[in-house]
C-alpha positions as CSV (number, residue, x, y, z in Angstrom):
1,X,0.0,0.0,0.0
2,X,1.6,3.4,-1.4
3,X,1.0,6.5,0.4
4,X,-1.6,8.0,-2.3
5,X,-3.7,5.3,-1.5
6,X,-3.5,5.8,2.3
7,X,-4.6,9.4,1.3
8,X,-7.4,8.0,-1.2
9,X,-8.8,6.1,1.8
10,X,-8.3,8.6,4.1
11,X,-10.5,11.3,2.4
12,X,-13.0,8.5,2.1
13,X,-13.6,8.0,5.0
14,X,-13.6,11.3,6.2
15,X,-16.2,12.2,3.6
16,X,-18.2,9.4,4.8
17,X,-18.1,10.2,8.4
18,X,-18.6,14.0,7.5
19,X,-22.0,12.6,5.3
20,X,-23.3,10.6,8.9
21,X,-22.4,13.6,11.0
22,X,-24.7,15.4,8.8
23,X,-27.3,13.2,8.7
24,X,-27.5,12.6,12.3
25,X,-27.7,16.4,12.5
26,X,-30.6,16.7,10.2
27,X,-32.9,13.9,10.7
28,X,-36.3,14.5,11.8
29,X,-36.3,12.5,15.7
30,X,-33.4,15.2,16.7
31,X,-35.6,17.9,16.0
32,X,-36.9,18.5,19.2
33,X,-33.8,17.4,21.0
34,X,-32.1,20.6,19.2
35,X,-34.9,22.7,19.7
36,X,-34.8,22.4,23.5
37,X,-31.3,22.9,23.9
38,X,-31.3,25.7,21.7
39,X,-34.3,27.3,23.5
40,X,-31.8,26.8,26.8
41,X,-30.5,30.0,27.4
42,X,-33.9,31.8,27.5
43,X,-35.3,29.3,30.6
44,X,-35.4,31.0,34.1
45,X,-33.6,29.2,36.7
């Protein structure tokens, strides 16, 4: 294994854990996880 295909994997799987992160980020059943904790900083303690 040469070093340009350490790099050619490399980027892959960045990209590919980049794509879940993503993902995860924007599915639908985080929504409201995401909206609470943005909405944090406005609750009274």
């Amino acid at each position: 294994m040469d070093i340009n295909t350490l790099r050619s994997l490399t980027t892959v799987v960045s990209f590919v854990v980049f794509i879940g992160i993503v993902w995860w980020a924007w599915s639908r059943k985080r929504s409201a996880d995401f909206d609470e904790a943005a909405n944090l900083p406005f609750e009274q303690d």
